[in-house]
C-alpha positions as CSV (number, residue, x, y, z in Angstrom):
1,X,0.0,0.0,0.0
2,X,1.4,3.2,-1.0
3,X,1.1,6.7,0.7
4,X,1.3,10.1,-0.8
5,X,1.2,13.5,1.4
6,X,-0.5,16.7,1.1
7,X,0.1,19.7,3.1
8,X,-2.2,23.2,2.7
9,X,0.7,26.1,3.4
10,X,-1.3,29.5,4.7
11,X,1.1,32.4,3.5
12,X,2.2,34.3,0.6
13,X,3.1,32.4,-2.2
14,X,6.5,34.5,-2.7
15,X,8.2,32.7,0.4
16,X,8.0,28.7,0.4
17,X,11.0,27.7,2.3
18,X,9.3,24.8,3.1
19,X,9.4,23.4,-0.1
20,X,13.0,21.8,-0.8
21,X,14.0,23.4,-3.7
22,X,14.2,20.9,-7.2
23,X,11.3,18.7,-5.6
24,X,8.9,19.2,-7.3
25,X,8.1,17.8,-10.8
26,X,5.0,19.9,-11.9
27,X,3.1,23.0,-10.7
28,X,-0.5,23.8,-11.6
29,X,-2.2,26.6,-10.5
30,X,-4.9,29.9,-11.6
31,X,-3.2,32.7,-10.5
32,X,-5.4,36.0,-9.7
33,X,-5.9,37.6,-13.3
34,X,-4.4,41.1,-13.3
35,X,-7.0,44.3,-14.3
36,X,-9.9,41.9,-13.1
37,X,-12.0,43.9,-10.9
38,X,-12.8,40.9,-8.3
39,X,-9.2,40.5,-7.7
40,X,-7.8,44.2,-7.3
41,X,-8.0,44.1,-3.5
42,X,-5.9,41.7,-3.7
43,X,-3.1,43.2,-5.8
44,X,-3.5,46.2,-3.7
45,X,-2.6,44.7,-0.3
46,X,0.8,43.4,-2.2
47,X,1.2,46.6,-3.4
48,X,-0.5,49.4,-3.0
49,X,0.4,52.0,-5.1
50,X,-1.5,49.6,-7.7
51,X,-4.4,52.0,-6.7
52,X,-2.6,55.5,-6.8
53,X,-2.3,54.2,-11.1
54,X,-5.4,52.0,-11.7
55,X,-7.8,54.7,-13.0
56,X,-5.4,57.2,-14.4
57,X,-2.4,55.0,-15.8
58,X,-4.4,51.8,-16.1
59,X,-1.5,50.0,-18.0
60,X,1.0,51.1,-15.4
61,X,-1.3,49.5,-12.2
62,X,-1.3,45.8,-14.9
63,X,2.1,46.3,-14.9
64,X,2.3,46.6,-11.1
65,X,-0.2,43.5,-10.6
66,X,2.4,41.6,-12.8
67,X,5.3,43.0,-10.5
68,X,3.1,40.6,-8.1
69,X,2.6,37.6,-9.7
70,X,6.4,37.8,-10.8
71,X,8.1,37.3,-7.4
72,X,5.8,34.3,-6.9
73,X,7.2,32.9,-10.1
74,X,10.6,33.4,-9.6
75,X,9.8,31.6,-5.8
76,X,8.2,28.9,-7.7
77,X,11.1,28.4,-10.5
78,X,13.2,27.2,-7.1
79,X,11.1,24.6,-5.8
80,X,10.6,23.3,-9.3
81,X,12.8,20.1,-10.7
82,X,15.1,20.5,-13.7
83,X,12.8,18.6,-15.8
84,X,9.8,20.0,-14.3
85,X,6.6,21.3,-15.8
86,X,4.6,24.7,-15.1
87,X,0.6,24.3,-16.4
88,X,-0.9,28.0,-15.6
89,X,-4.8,28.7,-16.6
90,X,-4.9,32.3,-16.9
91,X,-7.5,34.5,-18.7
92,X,-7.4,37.5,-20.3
93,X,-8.7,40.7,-18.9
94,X,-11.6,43.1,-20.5
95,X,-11.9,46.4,-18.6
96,X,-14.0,49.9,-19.0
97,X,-11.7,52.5,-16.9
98,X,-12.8,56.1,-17.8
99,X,-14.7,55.0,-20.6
100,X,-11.9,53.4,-22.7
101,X,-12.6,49.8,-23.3
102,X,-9.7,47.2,-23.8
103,X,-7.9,44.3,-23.1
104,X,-5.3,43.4,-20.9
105,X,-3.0,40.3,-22.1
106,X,-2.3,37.9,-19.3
107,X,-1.2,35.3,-21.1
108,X,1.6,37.0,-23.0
109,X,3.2,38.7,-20.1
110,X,3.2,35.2,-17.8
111,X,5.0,33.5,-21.3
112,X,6.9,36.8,-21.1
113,X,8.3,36.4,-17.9
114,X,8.9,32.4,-17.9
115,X,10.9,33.2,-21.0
116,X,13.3,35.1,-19.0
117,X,13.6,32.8,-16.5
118,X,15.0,30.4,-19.1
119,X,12.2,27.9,-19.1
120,X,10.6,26.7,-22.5
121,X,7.6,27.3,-23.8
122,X,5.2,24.5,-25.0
123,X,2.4,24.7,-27.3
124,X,-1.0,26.0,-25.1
125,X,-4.2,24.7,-24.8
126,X,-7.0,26.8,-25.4
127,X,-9.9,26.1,-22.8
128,X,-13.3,27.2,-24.1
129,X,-15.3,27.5,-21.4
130,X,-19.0,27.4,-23.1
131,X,-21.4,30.0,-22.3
132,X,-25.2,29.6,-23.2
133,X,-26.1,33.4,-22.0
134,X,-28.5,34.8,-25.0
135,X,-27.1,38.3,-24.3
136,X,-23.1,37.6,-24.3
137,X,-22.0,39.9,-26.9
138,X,-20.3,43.1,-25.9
139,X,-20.6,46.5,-26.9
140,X,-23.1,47.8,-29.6
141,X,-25.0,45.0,-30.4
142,X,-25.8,44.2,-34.2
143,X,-24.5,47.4,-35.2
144,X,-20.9,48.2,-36.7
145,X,-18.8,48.9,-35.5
146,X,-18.8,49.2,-32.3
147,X,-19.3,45.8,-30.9
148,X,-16.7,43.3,-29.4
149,X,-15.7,39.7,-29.5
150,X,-17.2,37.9,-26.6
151,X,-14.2,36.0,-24.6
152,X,-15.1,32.5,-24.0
153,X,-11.8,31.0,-23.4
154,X,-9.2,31.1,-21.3
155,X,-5.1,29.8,-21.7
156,X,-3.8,26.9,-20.1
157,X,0.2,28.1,-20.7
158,X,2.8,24.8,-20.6
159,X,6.6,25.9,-19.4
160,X,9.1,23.0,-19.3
161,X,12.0,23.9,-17.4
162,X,15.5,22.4,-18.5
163,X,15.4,19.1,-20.6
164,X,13.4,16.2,-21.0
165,X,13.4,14.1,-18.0
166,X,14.9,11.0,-17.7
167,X,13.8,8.1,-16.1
168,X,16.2,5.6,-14.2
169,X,15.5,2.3,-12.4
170,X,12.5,2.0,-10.7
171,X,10.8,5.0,-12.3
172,X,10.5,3.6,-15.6
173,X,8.0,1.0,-13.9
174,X,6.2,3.8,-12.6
175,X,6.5,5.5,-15.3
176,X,4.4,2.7,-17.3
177,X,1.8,1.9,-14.8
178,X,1.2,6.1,-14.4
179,X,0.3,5.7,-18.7
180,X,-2.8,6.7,-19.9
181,X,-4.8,5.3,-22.1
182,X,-4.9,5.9,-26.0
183,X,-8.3,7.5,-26.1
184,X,-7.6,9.6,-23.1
185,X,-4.2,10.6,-25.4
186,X,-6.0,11.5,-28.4
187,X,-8.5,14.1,-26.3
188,X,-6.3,15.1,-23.8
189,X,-3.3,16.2,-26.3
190,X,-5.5,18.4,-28.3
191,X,-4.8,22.0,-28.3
192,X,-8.7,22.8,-27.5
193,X,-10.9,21.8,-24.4
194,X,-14.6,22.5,-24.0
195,X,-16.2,21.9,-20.6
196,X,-17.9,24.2,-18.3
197,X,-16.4,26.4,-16.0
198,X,-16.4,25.8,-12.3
199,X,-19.2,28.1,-10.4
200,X,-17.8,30.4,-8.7
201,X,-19.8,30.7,-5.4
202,X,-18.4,29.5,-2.0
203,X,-21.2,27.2,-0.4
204,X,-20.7,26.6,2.8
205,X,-17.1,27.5,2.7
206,X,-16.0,29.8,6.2
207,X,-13.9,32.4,4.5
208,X,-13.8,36.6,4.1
209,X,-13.9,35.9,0.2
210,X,-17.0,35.8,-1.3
211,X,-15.5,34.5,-5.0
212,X,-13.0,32.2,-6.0
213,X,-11.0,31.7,-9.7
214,X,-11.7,27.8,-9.1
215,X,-11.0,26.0,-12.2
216,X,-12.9,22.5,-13.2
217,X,-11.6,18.9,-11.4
218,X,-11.2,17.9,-14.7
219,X,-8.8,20.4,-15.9
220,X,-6.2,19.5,-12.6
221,X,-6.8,15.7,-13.8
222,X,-5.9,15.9,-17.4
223,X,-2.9,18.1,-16.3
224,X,-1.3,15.9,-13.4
225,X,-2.0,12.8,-15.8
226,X,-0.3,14.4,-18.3
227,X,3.1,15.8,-16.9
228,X,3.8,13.9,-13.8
229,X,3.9,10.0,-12.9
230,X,2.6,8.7,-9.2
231,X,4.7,9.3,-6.7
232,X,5.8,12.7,-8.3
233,X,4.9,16.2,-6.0
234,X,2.7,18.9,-7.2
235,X,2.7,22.5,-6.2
236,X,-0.3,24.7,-6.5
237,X,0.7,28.6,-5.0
238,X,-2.7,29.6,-5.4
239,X,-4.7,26.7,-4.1
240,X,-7.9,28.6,-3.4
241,X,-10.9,25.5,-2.9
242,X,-8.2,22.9,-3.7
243,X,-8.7,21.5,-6.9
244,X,-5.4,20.5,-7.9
245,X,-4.6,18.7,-4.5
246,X,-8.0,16.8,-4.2
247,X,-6.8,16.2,-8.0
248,X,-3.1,15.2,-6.7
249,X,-4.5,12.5,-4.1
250,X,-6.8,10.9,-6.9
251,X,-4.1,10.0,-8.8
252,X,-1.6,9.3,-6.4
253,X,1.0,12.0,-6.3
254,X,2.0,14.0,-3.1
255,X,1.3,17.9,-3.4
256,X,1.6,21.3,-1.4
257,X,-1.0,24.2,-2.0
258,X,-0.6,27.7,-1.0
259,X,-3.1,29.9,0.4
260,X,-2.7,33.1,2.0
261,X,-6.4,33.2,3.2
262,X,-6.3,31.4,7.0
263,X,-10.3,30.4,6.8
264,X,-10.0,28.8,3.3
265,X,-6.8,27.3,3.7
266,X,-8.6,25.4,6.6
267,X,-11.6,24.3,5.2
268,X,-9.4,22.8,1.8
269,X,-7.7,20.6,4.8
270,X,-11.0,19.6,6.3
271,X,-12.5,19.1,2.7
272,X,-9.4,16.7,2.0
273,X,-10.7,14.6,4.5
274,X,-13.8,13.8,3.4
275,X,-13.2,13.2,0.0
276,X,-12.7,9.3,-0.4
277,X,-15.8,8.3,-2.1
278,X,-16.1,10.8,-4.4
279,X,-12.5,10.8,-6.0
280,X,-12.4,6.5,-6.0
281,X,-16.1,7.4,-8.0
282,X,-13.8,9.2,-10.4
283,X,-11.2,6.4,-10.7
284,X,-13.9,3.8,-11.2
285,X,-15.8,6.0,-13.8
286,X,-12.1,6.2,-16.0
287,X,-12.3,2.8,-16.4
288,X,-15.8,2.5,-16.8
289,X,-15.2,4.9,-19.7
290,X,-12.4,2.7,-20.8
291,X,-14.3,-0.2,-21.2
292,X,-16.8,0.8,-22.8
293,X,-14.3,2.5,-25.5
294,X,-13.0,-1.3,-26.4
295,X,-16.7,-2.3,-26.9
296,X,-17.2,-0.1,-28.7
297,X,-14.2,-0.5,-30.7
298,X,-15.0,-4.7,-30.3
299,X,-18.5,-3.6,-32.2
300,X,-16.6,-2.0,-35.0
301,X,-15.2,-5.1,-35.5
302,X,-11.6,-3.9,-34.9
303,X,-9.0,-6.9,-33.6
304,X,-5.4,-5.7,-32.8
305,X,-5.5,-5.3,-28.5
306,X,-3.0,-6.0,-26.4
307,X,-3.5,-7.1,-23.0
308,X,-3.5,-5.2,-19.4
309,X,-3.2,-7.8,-17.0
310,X,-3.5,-5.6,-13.7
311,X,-6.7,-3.9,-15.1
312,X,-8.0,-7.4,-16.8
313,X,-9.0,-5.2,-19.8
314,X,-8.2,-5.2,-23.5
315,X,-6.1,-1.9,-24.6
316,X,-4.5,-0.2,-28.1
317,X,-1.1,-0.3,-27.4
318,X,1.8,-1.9,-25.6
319,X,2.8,1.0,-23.7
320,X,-0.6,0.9,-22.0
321,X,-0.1,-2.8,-20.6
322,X,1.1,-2.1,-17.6
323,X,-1.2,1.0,-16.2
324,X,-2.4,0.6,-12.9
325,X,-5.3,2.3,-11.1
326,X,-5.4,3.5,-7.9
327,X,-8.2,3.9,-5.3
328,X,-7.9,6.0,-2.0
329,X,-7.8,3.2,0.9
330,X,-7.8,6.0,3.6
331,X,-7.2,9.8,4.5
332,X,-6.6,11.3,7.6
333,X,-3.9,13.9,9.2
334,X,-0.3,13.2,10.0
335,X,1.2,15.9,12.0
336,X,1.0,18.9,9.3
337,X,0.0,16.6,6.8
338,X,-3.3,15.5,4.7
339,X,-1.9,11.5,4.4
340,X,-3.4,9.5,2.1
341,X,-3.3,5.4,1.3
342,X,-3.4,3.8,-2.0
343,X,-4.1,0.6,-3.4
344,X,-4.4,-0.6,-6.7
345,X,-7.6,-0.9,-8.4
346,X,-8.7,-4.5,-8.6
347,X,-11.7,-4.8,-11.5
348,X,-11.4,-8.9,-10.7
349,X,-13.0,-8.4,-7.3
């Protein structure tokens, strides 16, 4: 049985001496989007004279809120592995100040700063994040030309820092049974995703914030499946509700999350431990979807499969015959820790 650990940090992202530096293998993370009105409080308590610019030099004040974000990179870029991957969702911003509309590019200035910190960029994902609202354009309706393209997507920005990583001894088992599956490559790998975005509304969550930037469960999952292997650690230094480490102890890596709100950042750690059922329900409904793929596949008549003997299911390819799912045997706290067990998922029982 294997364990993974999880630990919610309460402070400013910019100071993580608690992290060993080079441990972790991939951080995922939403930061707060600069020259969003929700999040300028925020900005503002890091520094202040984000304010004294905001309505009058509006591209000096997203320069400021940048200023921000970049000391918590450059934090990040120690903690982070020299094969390590950064996946950022970010969004960018659409702001009225003094009745001048424009936008405010997020994305470039993160792939801006990464750059200079040496780290390569990889191609994007787009995330469209559907919207059904009848009334979603912007600006003057059906008449030219005064009207603007609604923004229904966000950036999910890929940074690899150093080479490719390379796998010795007993990580190239791990390596194998951490695979995914083919048809979970050929959707996952695409430069677009569609699902819905995440409501932003606390419920029942005790904290002075009234709104969150939460992305989707399934955005974390793809991610973490994608650039890191079990057993890996995962760094979130905006945490907020705790997506990506609910994420992390579903698929059996360890993780840290950052959050400088005290009341959130204990709820997240209460959350964590009621979580069981509902991230094994995820597991089991993976390979629910998997199976159903090869009878699908069976139906079509098609006949090249190879074997996976741990799941007892038919898959594409070879590199696939030795993935193993795991289920959440227990959670509970650990001195400053979330611990969690694992055991491999048995479909013969």
């Amino acid at each position: 049985m294997n364990k993974t650990k999880h630990c919610i940090l309460n402070k400013d992202a910019a100071n993580l001496q608690e992290i060993p530096d080079g441990s972790v293998s991939l951080v995922i993370t939403s930061p707060p989007y600069p020259m969003i009105e929700m999040w300028d409080e925020i900005f503002m308590k890091q520094k202040p004279e984000i304010e004294e610019h905001l309505m009058t030099e509006p591209y000096k004040a997203f320069d400021l809120m940048h200023d921000v974000l970049n000391d918590i990179w450059e934090e990040v870029d120690k903690k982070v592995a020299n094969h390590g991957f950064v996946c950022i969702n970010i969004g960018d911003a659409t702001r009225t100040i003094n009745g001048h509309f424009q936008m405010y590019s997020n994305h470039s200035k993160i792939i801006e700063k990464f750059v200079s910190m040496g780290y390569s960029v990889l191609p994007d994902i787009i995330w469209r994040k559907t919207t059904n609202a009848p009334n979603k354009f912007m600006g003057s309706g059906m008449l030219p030309s005064g009207a603007y393209v609604t923004y229904e997507h966000e950036y999910i920005l890929i940074f690899r820092k150093g080479g490719k990583r390379v796998f010795k001894n007993n990580e190239k088992a791990l390596r194998q049974e951490s695979a995914f599956f083919w048809e979970e490559r050929n959707q996952w790998f695409s430069d677009l995703w569609e699902f819905q975005g995440k409501s932003q509304k606390f419920k029942n969550i005790a904290s002075g914030r009234e709104r969150s930037a939460a992305y989707p469960f399934e955005l974390a999952y793809r991610l973490i499946n994608m650039y890191s292997m079990k057993g890996d650690t995962i760094l979130d230094p905006f945490v907020g509700t705790g997506t990506s480490m609910f994420a992390a102890m579903c698929t059996g890596r360890n993780s840290y999350g950052v959050e400088i709100d005290p009341l959130l950042a204990e709820t997240v750690t209460n959350n964590a431990l009621l979580l069981k059922e509902q991230l094994n329900d995820i597991v089991v409904k993976r390979f629910q979807r998997h199976t159903e793929f090869i009878e699908q596949q069976l139906e079509l008549g098609k006949d090249k499969w190879y074997e996976n003997d741990h799941l007892n299911t038919k898959v594409k390819t070879r590199q696939e015959t030795n993935i193993k799912l795991s289920i959440i045997n227990d959670i509970f706290h650990e001195d400053e820790f979330v611990t969690v067990t694992h055991e491999d998922l048995n479909p013969k029982e």
